[in-house]
C-alpha positions in Angstrom: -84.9 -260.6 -28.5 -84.3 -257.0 -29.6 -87.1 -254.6 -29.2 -86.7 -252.2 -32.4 -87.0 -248.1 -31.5 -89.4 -246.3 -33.6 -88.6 -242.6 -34.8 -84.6 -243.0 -34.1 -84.2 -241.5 -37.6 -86.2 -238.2 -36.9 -84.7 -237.8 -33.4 -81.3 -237.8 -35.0 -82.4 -235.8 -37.7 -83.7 -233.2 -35.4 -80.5 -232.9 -32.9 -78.3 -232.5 -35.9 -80.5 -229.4 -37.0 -80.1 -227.6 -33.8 -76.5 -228.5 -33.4 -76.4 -227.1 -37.0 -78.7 -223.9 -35.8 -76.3 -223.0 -32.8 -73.3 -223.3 -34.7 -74.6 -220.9 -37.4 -75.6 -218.6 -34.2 -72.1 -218.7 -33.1 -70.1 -218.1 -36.4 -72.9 -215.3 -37.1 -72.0 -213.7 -33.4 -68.3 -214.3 -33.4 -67.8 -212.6 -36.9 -70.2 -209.8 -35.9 -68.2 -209.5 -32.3 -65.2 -209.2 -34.6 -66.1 -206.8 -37.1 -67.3 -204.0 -34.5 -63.7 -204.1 -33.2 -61.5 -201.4 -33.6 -58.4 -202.3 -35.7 -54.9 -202.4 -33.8 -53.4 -198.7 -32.8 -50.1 -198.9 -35.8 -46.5 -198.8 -34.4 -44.7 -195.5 -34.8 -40.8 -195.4 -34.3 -40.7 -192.6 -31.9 -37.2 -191.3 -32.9 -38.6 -190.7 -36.4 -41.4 -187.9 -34.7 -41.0 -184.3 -33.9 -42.6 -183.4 -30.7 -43.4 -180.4 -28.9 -44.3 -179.7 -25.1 -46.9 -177.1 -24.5 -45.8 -173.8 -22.5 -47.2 -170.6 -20.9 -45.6 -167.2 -21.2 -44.2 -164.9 -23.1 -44.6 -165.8 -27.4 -42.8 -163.7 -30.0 -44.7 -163.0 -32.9 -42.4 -162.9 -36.1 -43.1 -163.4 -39.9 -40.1 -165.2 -42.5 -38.7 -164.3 -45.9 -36.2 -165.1 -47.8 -34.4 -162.5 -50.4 -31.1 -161.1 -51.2 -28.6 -158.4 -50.2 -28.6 -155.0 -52.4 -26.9 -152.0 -52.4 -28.8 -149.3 -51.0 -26.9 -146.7 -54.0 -26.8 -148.0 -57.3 -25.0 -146.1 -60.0 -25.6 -147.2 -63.5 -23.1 -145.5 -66.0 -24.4 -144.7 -69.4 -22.9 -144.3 -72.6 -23.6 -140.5 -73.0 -22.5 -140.6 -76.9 -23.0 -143.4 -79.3 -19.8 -145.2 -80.3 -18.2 -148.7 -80.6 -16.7 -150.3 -77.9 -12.4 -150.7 -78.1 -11.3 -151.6 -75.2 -13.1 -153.0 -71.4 -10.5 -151.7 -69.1 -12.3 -152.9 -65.9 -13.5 -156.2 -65.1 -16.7 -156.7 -62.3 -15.4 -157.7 -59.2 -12.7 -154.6 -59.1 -12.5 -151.6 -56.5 -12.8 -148.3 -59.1 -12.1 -144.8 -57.5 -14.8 -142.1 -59.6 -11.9 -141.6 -62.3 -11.3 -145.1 -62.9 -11.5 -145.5 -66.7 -13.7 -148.9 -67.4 -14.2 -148.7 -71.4 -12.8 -146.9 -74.1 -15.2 -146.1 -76.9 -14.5 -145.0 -80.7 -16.4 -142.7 -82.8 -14.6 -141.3 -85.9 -17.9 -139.2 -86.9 -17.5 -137.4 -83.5 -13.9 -136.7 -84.4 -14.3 -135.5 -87.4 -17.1 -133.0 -85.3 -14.4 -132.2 -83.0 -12.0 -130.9 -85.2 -14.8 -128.7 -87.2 -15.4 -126.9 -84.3 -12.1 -126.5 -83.2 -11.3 -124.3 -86.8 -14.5 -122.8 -86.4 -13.7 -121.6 -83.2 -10.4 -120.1 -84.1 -11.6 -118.4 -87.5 -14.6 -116.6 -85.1 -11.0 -115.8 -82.8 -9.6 -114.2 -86.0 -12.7 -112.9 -87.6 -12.8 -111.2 -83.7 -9.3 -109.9 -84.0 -9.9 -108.6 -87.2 -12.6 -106.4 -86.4 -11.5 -105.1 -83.1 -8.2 -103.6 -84.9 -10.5 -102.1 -88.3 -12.6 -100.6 -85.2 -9.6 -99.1 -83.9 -8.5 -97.8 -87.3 -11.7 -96.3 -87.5 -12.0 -94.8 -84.2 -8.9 -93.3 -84.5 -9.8 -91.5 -88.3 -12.7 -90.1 -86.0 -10.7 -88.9 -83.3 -8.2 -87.1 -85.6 -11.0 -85.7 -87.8 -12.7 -84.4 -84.7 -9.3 -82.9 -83.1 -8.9 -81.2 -86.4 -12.8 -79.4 -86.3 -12.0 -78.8 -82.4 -8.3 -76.9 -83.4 -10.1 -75.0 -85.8 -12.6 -74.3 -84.2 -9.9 -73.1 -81.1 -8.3 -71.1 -83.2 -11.4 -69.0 -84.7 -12.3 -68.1 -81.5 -9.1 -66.9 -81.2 -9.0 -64.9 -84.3 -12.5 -63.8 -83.1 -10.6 -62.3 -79.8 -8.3 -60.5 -82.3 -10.9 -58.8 -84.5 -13.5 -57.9 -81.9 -10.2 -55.4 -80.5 -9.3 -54.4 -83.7 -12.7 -53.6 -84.3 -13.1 -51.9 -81.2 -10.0 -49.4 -82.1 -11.4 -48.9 -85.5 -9.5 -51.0 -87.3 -10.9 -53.2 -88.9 -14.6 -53.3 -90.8 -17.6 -54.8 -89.1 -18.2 -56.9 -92.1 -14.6 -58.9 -91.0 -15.9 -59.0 -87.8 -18.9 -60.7 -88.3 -17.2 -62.8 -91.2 -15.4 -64.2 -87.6 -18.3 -64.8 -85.7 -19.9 -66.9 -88.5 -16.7 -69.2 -89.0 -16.4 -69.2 -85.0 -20.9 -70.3 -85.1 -19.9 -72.8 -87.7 -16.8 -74.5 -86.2 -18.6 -74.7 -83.0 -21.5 -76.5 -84.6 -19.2 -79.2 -86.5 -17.3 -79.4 -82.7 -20.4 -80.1 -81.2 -21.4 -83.0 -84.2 -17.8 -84.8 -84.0 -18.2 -85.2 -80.5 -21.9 -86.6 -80.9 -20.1 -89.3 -83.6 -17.6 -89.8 -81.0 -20.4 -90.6 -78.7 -22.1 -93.0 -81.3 -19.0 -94.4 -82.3 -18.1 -96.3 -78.9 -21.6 -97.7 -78.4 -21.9 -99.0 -82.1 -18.3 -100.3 -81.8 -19.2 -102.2 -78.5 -22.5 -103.6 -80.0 -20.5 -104.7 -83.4 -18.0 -106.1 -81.0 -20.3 -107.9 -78.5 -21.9 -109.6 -82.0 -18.9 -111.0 -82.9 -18.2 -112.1 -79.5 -20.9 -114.0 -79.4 -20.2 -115.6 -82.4 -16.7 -116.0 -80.8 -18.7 -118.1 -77.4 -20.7 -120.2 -79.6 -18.3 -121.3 -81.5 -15.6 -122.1 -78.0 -18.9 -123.8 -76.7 -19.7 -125.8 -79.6 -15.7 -126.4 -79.8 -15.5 -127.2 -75.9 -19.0 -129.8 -76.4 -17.3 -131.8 -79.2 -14.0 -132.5 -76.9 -16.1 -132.8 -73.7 -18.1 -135.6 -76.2 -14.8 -136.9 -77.1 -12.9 -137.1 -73.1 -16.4 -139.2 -72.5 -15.6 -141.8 -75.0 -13.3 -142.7 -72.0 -15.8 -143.6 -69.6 -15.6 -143.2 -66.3 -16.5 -144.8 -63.1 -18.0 -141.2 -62.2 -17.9 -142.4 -57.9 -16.0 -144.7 -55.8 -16.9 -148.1 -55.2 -17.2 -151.7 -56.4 -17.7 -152.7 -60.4 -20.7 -154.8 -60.3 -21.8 -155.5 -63.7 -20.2 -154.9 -67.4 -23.4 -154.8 -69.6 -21.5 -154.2 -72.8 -18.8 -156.8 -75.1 -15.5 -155.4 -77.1 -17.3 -154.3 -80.9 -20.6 -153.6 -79.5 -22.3 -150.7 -81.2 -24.1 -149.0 -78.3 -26.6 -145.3 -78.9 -26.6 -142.4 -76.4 -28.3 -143.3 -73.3 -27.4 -147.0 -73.4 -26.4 -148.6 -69.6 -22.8 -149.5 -69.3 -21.8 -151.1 -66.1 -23.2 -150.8 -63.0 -21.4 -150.0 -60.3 -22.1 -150.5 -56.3 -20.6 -149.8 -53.1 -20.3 -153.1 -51.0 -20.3 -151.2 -47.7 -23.8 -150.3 -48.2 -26.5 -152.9 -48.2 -29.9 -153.6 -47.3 -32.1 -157.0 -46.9 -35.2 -157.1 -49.4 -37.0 -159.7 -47.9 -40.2 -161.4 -49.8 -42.7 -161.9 -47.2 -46.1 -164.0 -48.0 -48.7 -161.4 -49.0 -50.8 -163.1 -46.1 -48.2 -162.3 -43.7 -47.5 -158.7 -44.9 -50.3 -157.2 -43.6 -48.7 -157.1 -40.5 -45.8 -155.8 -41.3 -45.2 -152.2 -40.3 -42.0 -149.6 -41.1 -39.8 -149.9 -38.0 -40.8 -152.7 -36.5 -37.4 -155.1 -35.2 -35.9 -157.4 -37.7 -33.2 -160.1 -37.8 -31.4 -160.9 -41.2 -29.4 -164.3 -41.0 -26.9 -164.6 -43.7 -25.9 -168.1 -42.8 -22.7 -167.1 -41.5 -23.5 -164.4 -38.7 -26.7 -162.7 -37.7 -27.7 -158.8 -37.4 -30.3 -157.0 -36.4 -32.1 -154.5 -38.1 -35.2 -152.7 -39.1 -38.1 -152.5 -41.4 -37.8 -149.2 -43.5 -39.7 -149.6 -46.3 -42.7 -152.1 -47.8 -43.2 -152.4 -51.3 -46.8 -151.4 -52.2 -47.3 -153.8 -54.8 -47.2 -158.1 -54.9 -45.7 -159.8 -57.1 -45.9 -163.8 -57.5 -47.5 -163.7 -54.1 -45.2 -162.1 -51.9 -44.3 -158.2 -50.7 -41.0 -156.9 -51.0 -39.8 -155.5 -48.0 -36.4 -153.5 -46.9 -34.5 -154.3 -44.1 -31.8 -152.1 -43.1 -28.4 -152.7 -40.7 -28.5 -151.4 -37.2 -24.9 -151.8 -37.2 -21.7 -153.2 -39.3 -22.8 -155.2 -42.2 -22.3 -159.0 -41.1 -19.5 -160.8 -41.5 -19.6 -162.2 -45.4 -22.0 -160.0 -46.5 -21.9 -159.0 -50.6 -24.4 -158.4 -52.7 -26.8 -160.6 -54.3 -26.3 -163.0 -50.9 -29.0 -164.7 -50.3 -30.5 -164.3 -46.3 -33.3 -165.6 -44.5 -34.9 -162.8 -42.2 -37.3 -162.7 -39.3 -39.4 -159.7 -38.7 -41.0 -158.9 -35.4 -44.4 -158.4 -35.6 -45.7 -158.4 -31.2 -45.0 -159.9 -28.1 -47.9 -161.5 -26.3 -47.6 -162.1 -22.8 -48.8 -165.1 -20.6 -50.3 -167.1 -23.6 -50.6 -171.0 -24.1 -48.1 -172.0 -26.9 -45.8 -174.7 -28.6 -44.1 -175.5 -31.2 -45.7 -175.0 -35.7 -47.2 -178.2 -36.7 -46.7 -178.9 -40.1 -50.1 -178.1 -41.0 -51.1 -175.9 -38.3 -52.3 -173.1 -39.7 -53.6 -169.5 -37.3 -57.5 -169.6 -36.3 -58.3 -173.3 -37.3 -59.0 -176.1 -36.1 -56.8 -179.6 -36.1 -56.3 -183.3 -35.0 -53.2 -183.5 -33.2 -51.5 -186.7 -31.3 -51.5 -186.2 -27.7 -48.8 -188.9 -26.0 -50.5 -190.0 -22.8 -48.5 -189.3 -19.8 -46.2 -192.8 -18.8 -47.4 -194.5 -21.8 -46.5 -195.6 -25.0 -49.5 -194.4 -26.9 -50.7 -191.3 -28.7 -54.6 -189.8 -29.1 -56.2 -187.6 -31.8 -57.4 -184.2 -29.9 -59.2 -181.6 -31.5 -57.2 -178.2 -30.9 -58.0 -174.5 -31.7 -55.0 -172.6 -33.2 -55.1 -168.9 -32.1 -52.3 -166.5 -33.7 -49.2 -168.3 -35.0 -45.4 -167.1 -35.7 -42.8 -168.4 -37.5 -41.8 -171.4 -35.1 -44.3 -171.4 -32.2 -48.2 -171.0 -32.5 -51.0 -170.2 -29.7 -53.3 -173.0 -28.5 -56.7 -171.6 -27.6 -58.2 -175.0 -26.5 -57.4 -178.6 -26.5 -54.2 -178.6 -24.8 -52.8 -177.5 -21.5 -49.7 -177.1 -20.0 -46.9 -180.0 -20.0 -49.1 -181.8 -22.7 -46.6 -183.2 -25.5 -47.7 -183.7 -29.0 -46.6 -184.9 -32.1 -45.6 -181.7 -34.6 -44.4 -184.1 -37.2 -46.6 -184.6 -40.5 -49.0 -187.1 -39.6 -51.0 -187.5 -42.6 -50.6 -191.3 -43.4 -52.4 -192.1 -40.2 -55.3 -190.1 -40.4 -57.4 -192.7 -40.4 -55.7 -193.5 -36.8 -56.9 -192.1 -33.7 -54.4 -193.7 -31.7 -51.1 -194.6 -32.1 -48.3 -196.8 -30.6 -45.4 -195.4 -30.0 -42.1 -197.8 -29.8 
């Protein structure tokens, strides 16, 4: 007969609670094994990355800008009387020797000027002429009214001869005799005044003369001003070179003083680079420069640095060592390197793309005969335009990734395929 089993039920109950127990264990250890994992390195296409090798020696030191070629001589022709503009002769672009006309202005008020002073100037000629001949006239009435006191005046003292022998042989009175002396005293005395008027006469002529003579100048200067004024109404190149700019439209009114054209000379120019304002501090007047105008490159030199920044950058002037480069024209735009030092036997390699001078970074480091790439921290020293210095972190032969990185910074490794 069957024997029954007592507590069956609790045993069972009991075995299923630890088998429940231990599995609870496990699922609590497995998902807690799992979550201190580290999540899979990403794959990187490795033709899609920059990379740069480290390398010790000799790093050039340079700093960038971008700018323009200018003529080193500007010449910027004004309109040196107002007038309306007839005719643009000259078109930018065109070789112009200095008497090149380029515009033709009109001013009828200036005309009418012109001519005013051209009749004034010939009545001060007459008025001039005028006066010279009623000086003559009058000069010689003098001259004949003194020859006529001077002959008689020559011929009482002759008479005065006469009577002093006639007087001596008794025969003539003393009273005639010194009637002769007194005419002779008298004569003498109006002698002596005509030739004092004489005297007067040429120095009051020349004065009266010089007065009108320089009525005479004023009026040929005034006269000369008006057609000078009226010859620059044909404006002028005023120097050789290349028209660069026509500032002014057929019908414009333009005032004295206003700018024209502008007018260059293309075998002239100069690089004005705009380097960063933190790069410019370095920058020094004739230091080595390089101005690549995308068709050739020539060297050059700094030669002057703009005191002043403007939108962040410093102006600086670069000019040629030798022929400009082929190309070259103004308002081209260049790129231009400027030599700031060598430094000798220094760790370096290639910019990162945010690898600034004197910081600190996270950089991939591709592990030699592997496939993978590490974050290492590495101390930037001073930095040019294509190469940096590495101060720590790196050594020689290391190869990292100069690319922008920045969607896997929350990577430390990376797989590289």
């Amino acid at each position: 007969m069957d024997v029954p089993r007592k507590n069956i039920a609790r045993r069972r109950r009991i075995v299923r609670g630890v088998w429940m127990v231990v599995g609870l264990a496990a699922v609590a250890a497995i998902t807690l094994g799992l979550s201190r994992l580290k999540p899979a390195a990403p794959s990187v296409d490795r033709a899609t990355l920059f990379l740069g090798q480290v390398k010790r020696g000799e790093m050039l030191r340079e700093v960038r800008g971008t700018g323009n070629l200018v003529p080193e001589i500007v010449w910027f022709i004004p309109a040196t009387t107002a007038g309306r503009v007839e005719k643009i002769l000259v078109l930018p672009g065109k070789t112009v020797e200095a008497d090149t006309v380029l515009i033709e202005l009109s001013n009828p008020q200036l005309q009418l000027e012109a001519v005013d002073a051209e009749w004034k100037l010939k009545a001060a000629e007459a008025s001039f002429k005028s006066l010279e001949v009623r000086l003559q006239d009058e000069q010689l009435a003098l001259e004949a009214s003194a020859a006529r006191v001077e002959a008689d005046y020559n011929e009482a003292s002759l008479l005065l001869d006469v009577n002093q022998e006639l007087f001596d042989n008794g025969l003539i009175s003393e009273r005639n005799l010194r009637l002769t002396q007194v005419r002779v005293n008298e004569l003498k005395k109006l002698n002596a005044i005509e030739m004092k008027r004489l005297a007067l006469r040429d120095s009051s002529q020349e004065a009266r003369l010089a007065d009108q003579r320089a009525r005479v100048e004023q009026a040929r200067a005034l006269s000369g001003l008006r057609t000078e004024q009226l010859d620059l109404l044909h404006v002028r190149a005023g120097t050789p070179g290349v028209l660069e700019q026509m500032q002014v439209q057929v019908g414009e009114q333009v005032a004295a003083g206003t700018t024209l054209a502008k007018v260059t000379d293309p075998t002239k120019l100069k690089a004005v680079l705009r380097v960063p304002e933190t790069q410019a501090r370095e920058v020094r007047i004739g230091q080595i420069a390089s101005i690549d105008t995308r068709s050739a490159v020539a060297p050059g030199r700094v030669v002057r640095i703009d005191p002043a920044v403007q939108n962040g950058t410093v102006a600086v002037d670069i000019s040629f060592d030798g022929p400009l480069p082929e190309g070259a024209r103004p308002d081209l735009s260049v790129i231009g390197n400027i030599e700031i030092e060598r430094m000798d036997d220094v760790l370096y390699v290639g910019r990162p793309v945010y690898g600034q001078e004197q910081a600190t970074v996270g950089l991939f480091k591709i592990l030699p005969d592997t496939s993978e790439a590490v974050r290492v921290k590495v101390q930037l020293g001073r930095s040019s335009v294509n190469t940096i210095e590495i101060v720590s972190g790196l050594v020689v032969g290391d190869t990292i990734v100069l690319s922008d990185m920045s969607q896997w910074d929350e990577f430390d490794r990376l797989r590289l395929k």
